[in-house]
C-alpha positions as CSV (number, residue, x, y, z in Angstrom):
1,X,-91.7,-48.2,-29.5
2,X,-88.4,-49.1,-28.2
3,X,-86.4,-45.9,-27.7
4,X,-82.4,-45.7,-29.7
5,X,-80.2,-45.8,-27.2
6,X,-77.7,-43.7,-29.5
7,X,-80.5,-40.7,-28.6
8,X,-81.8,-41.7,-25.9
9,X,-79.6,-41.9,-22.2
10,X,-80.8,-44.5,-19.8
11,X,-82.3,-43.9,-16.9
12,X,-79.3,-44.2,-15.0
13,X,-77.4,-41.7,-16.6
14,X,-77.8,-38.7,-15.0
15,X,-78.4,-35.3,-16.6
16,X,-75.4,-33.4,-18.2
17,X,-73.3,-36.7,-18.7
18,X,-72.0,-37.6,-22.0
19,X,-73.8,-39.6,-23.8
20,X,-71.6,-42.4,-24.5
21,X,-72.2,-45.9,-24.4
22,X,-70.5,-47.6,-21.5
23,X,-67.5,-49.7,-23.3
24,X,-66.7,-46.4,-25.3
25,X,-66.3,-44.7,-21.8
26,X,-64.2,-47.6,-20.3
27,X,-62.0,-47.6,-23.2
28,X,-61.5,-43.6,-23.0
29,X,-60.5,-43.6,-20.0
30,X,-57.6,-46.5,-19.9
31,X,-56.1,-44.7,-22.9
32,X,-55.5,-41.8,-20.9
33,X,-52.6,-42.9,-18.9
34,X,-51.0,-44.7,-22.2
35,X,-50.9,-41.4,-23.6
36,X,-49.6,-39.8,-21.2
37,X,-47.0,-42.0,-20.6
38,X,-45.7,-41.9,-24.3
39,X,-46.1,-37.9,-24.4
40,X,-43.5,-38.4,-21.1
41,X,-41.2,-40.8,-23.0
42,X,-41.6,-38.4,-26.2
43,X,-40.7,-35.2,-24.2
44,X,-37.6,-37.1,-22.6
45,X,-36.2,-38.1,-26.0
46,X,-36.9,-34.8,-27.7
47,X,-34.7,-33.3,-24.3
48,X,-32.0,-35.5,-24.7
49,X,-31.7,-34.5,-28.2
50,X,-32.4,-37.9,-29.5
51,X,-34.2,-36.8,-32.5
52,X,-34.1,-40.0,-34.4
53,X,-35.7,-41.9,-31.3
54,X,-38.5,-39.0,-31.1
55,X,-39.4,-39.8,-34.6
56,X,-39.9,-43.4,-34.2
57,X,-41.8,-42.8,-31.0
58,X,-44.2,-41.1,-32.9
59,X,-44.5,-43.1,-35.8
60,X,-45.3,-45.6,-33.1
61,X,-48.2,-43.5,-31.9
62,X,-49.4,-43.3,-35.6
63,X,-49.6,-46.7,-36.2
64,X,-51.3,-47.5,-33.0
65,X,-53.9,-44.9,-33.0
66,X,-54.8,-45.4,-37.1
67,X,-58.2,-47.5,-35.9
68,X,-59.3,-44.6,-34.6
69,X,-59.7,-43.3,-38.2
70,X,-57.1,-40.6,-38.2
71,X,-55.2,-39.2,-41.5
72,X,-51.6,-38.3,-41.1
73,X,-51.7,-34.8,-42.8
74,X,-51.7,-31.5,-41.3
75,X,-54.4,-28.8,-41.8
76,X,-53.2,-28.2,-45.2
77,X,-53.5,-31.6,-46.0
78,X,-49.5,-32.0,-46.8
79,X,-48.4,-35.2,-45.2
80,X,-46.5,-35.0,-42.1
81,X,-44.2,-37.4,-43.4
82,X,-43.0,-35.3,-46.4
83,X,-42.4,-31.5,-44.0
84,X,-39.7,-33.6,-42.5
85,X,-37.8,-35.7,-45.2
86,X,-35.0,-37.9,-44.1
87,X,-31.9,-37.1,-44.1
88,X,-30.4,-39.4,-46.4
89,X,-33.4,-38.5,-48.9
90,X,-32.2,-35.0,-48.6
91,X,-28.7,-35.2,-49.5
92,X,-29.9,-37.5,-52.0
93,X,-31.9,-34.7,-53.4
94,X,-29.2,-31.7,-52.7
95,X,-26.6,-33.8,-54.5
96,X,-28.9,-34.8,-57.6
97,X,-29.7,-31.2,-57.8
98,X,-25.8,-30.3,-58.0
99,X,-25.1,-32.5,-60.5
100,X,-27.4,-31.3,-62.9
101,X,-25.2,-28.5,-64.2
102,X,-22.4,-30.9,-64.8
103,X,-24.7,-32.8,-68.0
104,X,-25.1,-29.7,-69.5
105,X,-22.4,-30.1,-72.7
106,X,-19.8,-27.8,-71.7
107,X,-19.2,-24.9,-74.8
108,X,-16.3,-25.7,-77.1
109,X,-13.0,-24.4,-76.5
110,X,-12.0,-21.5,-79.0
111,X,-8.4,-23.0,-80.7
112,X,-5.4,-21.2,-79.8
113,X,-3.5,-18.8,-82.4
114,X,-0.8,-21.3,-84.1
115,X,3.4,-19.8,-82.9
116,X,5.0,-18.1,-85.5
117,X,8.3,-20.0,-86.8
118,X,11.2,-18.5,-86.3
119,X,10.2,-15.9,-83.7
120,X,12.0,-15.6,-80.2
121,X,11.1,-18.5,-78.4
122,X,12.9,-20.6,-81.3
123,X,15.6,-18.2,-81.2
124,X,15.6,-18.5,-77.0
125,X,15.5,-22.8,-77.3
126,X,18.5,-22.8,-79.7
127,X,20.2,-20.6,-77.5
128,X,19.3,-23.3,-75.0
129,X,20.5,-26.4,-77.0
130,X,23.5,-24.4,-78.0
131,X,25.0,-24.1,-74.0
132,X,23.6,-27.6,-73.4
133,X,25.8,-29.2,-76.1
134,X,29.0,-26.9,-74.8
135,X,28.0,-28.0,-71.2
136,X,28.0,-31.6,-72.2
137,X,31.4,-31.0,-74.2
138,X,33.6,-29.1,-71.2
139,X,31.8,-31.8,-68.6
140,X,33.2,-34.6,-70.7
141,X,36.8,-32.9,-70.9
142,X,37.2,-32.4,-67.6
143,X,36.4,-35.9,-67.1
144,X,39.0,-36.6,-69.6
145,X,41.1,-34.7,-67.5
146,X,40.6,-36.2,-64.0
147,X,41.1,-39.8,-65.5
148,X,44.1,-38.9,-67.2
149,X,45.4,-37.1,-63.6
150,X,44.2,-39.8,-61.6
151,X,46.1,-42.3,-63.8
152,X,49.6,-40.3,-63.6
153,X,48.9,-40.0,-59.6
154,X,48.2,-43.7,-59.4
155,X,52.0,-44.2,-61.2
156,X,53.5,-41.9,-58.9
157,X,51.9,-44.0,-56.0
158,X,53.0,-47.2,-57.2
159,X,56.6,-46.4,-57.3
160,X,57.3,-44.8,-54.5
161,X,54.9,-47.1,-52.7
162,X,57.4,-49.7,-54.0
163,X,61.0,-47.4,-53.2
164,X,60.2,-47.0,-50.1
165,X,59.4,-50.2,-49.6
166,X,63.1,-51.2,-50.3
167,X,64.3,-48.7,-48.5
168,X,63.2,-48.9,-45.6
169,X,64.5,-52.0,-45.9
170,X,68.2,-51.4,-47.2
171,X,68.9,-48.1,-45.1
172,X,71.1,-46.6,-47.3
173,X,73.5,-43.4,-46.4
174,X,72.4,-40.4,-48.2
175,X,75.1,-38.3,-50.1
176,X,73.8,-35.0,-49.3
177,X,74.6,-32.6,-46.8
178,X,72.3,-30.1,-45.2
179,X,73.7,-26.5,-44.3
180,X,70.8,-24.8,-41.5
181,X,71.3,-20.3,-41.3
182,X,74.6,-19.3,-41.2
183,X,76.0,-22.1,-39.7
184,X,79.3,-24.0,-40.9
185,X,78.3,-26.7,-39.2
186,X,76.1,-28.6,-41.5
187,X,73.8,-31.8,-41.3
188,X,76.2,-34.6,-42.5
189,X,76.6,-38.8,-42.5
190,X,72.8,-39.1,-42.7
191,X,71.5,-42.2,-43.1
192,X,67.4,-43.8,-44.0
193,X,65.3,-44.2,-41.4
194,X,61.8,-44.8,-42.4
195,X,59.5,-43.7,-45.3
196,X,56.0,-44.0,-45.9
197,X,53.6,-42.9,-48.9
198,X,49.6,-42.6,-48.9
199,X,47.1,-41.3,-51.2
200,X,43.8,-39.5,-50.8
201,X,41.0,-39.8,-53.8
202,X,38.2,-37.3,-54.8
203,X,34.6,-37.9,-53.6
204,X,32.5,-40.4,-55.6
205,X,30.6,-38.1,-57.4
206,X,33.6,-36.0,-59.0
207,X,35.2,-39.5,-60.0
208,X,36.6,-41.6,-57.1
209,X,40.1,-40.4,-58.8
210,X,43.5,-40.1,-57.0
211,X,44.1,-36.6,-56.6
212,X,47.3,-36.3,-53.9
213,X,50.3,-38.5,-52.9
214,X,52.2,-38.0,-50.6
215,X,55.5,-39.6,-49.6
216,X,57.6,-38.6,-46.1
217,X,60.6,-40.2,-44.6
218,X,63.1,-39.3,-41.7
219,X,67.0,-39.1,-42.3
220,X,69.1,-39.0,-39.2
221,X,73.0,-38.5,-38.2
222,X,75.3,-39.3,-35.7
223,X,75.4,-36.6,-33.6
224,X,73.5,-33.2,-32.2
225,X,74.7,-29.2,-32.4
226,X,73.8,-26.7,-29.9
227,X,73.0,-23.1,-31.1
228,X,72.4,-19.8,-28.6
229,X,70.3,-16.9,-29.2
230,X,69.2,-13.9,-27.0
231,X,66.6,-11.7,-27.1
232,X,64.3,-11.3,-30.4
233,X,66.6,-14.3,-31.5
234,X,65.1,-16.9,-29.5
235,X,61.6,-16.8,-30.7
236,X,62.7,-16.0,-34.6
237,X,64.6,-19.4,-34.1
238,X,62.2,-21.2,-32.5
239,X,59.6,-20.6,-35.0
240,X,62.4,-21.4,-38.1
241,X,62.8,-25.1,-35.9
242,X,59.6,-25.6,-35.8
243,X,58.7,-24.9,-39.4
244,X,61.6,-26.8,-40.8
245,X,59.9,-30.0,-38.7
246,X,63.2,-30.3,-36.7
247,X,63.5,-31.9,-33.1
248,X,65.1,-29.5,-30.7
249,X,65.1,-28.6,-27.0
250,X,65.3,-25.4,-25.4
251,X,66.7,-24.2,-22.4
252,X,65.4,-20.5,-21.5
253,X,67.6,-17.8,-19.3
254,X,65.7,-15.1,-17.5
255,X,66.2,-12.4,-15.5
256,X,64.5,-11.9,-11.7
257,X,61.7,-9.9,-13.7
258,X,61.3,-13.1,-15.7
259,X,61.9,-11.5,-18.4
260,X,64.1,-13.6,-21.6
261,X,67.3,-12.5,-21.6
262,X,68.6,-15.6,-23.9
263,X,68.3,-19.6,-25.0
264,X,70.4,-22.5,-25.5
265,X,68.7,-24.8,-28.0
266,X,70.0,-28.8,-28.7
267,X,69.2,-30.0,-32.2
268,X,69.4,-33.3,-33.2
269,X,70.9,-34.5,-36.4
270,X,67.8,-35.6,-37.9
271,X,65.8,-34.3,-41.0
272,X,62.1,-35.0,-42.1
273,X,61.7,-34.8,-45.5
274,X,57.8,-34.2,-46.7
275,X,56.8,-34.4,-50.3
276,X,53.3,-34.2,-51.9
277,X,52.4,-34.9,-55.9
278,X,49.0,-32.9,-56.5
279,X,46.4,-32.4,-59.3
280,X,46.1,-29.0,-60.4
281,X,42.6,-29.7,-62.6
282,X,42.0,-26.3,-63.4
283,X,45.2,-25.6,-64.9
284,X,45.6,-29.7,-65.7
285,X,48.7,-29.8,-63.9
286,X,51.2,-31.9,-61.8
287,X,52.3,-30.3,-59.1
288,X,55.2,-31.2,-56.9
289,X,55.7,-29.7,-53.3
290,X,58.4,-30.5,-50.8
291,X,60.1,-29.8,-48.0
292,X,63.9,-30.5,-46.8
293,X,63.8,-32.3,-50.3
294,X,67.6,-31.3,-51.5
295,X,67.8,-28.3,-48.7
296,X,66.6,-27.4,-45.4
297,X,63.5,-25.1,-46.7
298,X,60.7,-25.2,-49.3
299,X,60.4,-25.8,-52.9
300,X,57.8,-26.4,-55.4
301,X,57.7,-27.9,-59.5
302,X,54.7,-28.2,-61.9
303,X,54.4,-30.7,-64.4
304,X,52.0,-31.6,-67.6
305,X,50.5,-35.0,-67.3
306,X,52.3,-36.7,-69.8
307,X,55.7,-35.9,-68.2
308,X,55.1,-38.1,-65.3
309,X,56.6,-41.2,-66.4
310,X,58.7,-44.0,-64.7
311,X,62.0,-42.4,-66.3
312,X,61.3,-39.2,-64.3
313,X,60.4,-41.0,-61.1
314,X,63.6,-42.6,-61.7
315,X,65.6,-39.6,-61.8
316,X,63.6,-37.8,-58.5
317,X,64.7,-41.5,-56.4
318,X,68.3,-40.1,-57.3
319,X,67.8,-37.1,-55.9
320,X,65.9,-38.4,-52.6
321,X,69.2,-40.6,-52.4
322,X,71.8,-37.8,-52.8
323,X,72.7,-39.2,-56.4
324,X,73.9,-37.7,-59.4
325,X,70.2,-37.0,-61.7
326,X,68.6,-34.7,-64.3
327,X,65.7,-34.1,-62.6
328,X,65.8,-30.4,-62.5
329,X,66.6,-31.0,-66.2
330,X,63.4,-32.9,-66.9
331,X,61.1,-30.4,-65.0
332,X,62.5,-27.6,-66.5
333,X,61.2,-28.9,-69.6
């Protein structure tokens, strides 16, 4: 009888060899570099922290090695497959999970307690409405008030836009005569120069509305005056000169210690005359300020709206002029 070879070595094969058949030998032993190879490759990617490639490395293996008859499962029979689920799988899982609690119904709200009519929050809103409506009533006043300002201010403009206009044209003598301190000798035979008027308006958001005009204009005579000081005097002078808006020179005496022993100043025979029409909206008044207007110094007149008229701007061109007028009259009123 023929002896198995599955129990039975040949003759050649010596004692204490396994007893494999020859092409199961050959076959083990030309694996053993490819393994060793991939282990290699596997080792690099898991150092390099390429755990993505590691995992397909090894599913390689897997599929390679399943004709040997191996079972992807570990001792405990759990795939190997499910111990390390994707990523993506698991925050498909983790967000599933966390949604859960959101289709639970959510418990009904309890109602809240009806407000009582009449109590303090109704008595707080009408308190509300009440300064609303009065805020709405004075804003719509005073912007009654600044048209009606900024119309009188546009008639002042207009006319003495237009006088001086013609008179700076015509020249005319002016029949006043201007007495400066103590002085007899007074400011006479003056004569138009030159006037100008301008206006300046409020910002856009208060109402674009005129709210000052002004007019100036230079008078001038023949001839100049000379008038000395000394001590305290020249400086108390100087100061009145320069207020007044006169031209003058000055020629200063002092002493080896350079101290200011006295002054001989040169005025000129010429007068500038500076007047300015304002709104007062506060008080909703006119009011007039000039300077050198009828004197040499300062004066001031207040107006209500509706006094400003062409009859009134009438009478103050006489008095510009030096002419008989009632314009005191009129703003005495």
């Amino acid at each position: 009888m023929c002896p198995d070879p599955r129990f039975h070595p040949p003759a050649e094969a010596a004692p204490g060899e396994p007893e494999f058949p020859a092409r199961d030998k050959d076959a083990a032993t030309s694996t053993l570099p490819t393994l060793d190879a991939d282990a290699a490759a596997l080792l690099a990617d898991i150092e390099s922290f390429d755990m993505e490639a590691a995992r397909r490395r090894v599913q390689k293996l897997d599929s390679r090695y399943t004709g040997l008859g191996m079972v992807r499962k570990d001792l405990t029979g759990k795939p190997v497959d499910s111990m390390f689920p994707r990523i993506e799988e698991a925050a498909e899982a983790a967000f599933e999970a966390s949604a859960e609690p959101a289709t639970k119904p959510a418990e009904a709200e309890m109602p809240l307690p009806g407000l009582l009519a009449g109590g303090l929050l109704d008595e707080l809103r009408g308190e509300v409405a009440s300064r609303q409506r009065q805020a709405g009533a004075d804003s719509q006043r005073i912007e009654q008030v600044r048209e009606g300002m900024g119309r009188c201010l546009r008639l002042v403009f207009g006319y003495f836009h237009d006088l001086t206009t013609q008179l700076n044209y015509l020249k005319p003598r002016v029949s006043r005569d201007y007495l400066f301190m103590d002085s007899d000798d007074a400011f006479r035979n003056l004569s138009w120069v030159e006037g100008h008027t301008d206006f300046r308006t409020q910002e856009e958001r208060n109402g674009g509305c005129i709210e000052r005009v002004t007019l100036g204009y230079t008078l001038r005579g023949p001839g100049v005056r000379t008038l000395e000081r000394v001590g305290g005097g020249v400086e108390r002078l100087r100061q009145v000169l320069f207020d007044l808006g006169m031209k003058f020179e000055c020629q200063e005496r002092r002493n080896r210690q350079r101290e200011l022993e006295g002054a001989l100043f040169t005025v000129a025979d010429e007068i500038g005359v500076k007047v300015m029409w304002r709104a007062d909206f506060d008080n909703n008044e006119i009011v007039l300020e000039s300077r050198n207007l009828e004197r040499l110094g300062f004066a001031t007149f207040t107006f209500k709206p509706e006094a400003i008229c062409p009859a009134l701007l009438d009478e103050f061109g006489a008095l510009m002029l030096g002419r008989p007028n009632r314009f005191r009259a009129l703003a005495l009123r």
